[in-house]
N, C-alpha and C positions, 0 to 999 in steps of 0.2 A: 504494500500500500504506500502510494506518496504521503509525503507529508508536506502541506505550504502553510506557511505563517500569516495569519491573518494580521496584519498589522502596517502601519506605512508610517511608523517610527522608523528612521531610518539608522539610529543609533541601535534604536533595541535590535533593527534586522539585521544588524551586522554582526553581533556578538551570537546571536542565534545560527547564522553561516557558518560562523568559525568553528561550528559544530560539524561541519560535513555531510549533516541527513536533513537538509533542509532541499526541498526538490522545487518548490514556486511559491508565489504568495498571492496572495487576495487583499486587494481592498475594497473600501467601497464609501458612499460620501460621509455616512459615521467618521469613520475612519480619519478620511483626508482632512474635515473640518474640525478632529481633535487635535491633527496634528498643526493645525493654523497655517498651512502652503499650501501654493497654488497646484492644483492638482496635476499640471503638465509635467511641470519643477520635479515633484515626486515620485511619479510613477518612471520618469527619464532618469533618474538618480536607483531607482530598485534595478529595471531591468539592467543599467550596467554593472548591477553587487550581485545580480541572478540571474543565470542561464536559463533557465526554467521557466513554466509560465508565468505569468505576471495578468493577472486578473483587474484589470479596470473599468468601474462603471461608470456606462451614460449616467447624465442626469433629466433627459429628457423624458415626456410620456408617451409621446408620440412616436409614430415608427418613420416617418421621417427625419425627425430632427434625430434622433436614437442615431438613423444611419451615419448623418452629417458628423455627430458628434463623435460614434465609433471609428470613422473612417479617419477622422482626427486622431484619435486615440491610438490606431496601429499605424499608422504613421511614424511615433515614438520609437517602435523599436520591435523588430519581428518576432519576439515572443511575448507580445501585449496580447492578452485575452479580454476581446470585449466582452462585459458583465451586462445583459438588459434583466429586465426584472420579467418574470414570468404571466404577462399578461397576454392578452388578445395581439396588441402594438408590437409588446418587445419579439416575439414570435414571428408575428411580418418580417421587423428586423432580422431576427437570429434568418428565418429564410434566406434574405437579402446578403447577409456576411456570408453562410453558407456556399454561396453560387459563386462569391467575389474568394471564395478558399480564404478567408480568414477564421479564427478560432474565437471562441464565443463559452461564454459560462452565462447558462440560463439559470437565475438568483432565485431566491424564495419559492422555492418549490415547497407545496405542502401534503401533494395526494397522488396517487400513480396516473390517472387520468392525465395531471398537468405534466408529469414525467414522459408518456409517452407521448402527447405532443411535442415535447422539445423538441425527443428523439429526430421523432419526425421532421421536426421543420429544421434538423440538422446541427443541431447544437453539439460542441467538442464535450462541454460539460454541462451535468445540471447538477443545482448544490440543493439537497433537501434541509432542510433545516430541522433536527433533532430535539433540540433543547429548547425549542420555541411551540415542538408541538407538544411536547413531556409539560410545558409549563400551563396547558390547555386541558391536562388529564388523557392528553391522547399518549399513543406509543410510537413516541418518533424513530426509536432504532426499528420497530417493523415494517415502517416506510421505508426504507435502505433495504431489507430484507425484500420483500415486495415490487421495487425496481429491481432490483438483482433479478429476480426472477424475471419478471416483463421482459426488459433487454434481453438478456439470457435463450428467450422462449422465440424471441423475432431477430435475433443475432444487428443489433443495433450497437453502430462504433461509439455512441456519448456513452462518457465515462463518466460516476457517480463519485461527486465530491462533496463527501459527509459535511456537514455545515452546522456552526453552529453546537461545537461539542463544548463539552464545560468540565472531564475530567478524564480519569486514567480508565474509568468504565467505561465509557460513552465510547473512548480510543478504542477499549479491545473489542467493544460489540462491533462497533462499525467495523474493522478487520475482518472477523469472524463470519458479518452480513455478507463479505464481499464488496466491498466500497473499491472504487479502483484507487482513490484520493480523500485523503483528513485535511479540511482546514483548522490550525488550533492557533488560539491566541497563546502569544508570546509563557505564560506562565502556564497554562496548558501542557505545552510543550516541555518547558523545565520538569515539570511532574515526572512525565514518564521515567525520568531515570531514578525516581526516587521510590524506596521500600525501607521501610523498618531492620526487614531482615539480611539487606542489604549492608547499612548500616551499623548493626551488631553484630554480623560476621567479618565486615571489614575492622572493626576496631579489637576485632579478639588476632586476627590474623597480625596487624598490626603488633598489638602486645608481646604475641608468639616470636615475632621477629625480631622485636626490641631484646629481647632477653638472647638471642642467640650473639650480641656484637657483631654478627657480618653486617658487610655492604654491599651490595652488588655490583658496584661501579669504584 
């Protein structure tokens, strides 16, 4: 499964790089209006720290100005993924990018119905949103399960970018659903490498070594 860092800190996404398993990032206007820059400035500054995809939303409703603004937006740098939001419009759009071979993350996905549309109108990616539909009393990791299958059943190339996770469970289900792609925000990420047991076998190991005087270097 990828992993891209939701975030368009550009400080924080560089210490998250120096990690090695970082594969693309996502942003979106949340995002860029926390970071107080102009959104061109940023997303040209990620794609040259990341080879990878690079997820950028319109902000238009419309699936014209969607295209005007997308077309804008890959212009930046040939691994910019235009972001539209999953509606009637951005789906025109997402067709439109489609036909011109550009790559496309269709946002706010909430139900398979809106999933197989993407597909269809040719989306690279669609990002279901997990943690927004968990916070509804629905079961967002079995939307992820449920696309997995769809695609899977009609052999469709949009690849499922879990969206929207908020811990070290939400990472392994999605894995486990079949996710092809985890978006996680920057502490998200730092998680994963953490475990209690982790931690108390390294500090016994630790101890065991101290008491012997070697060094290894």
């Amino acid at each position: 499964m990828q992993i891209f860092a939701d975030t368009a800190d550009t400080k924080v996404l560089a210490e998250l790089i120096e990690t090695g398993l970082i594969d693309g990032v996502t942003t979106n206007p949340s995002l860029i209006a926390k970071s107080g820059r102009n959104i061109l400035e940023v997303i040209k500054e990620i794609c040259a720290m990341c080879d990878g995809p690079i997820s950028a939303e319109v902000a238009a409703t419309d699936a014209l100005t969607m295209i005007k603004e997308g077309e804008k937006l890959a212009k930046i740098a040939s691994n910019v993924v235009i972001k539209v939001p999953l509606t009637g419009e951005g789906l025109k759009a997402t067709k439109e990018f489609s036909s011109q071979g550009l790559m496309t993350n269709v946002t706010l996905c909430f139900s398979v119905p809106q999933a197989l549309l993407a597909a269809k109108a040719g989306a690279t990616y669609v990002s279901p949103f997990v943690g927004r539909l968990d916070d509804q009393g629905a079961d967002g990791m079995q939307l992820i399960q449920d696309i997995r299958q769809v695609y899977d059943n009609y052999s469709f190339d949009t690849e499922i970018l879990a969206a929207s996770l908020r811990n070290n469970t939400h990472v392994a289900q999605a894995a486990l659903a079949g996710a092809d792609a985890a978006t996680l925000p920057p502490q998200t990420f730092r998680d994963m490498f953490k475990h209690p047991l982790t931690d108390k076998g390294l500090q016994t190991f630790l101890a065991d070594w101290a008491g012997t005087g070697q060094s290894i270097l």
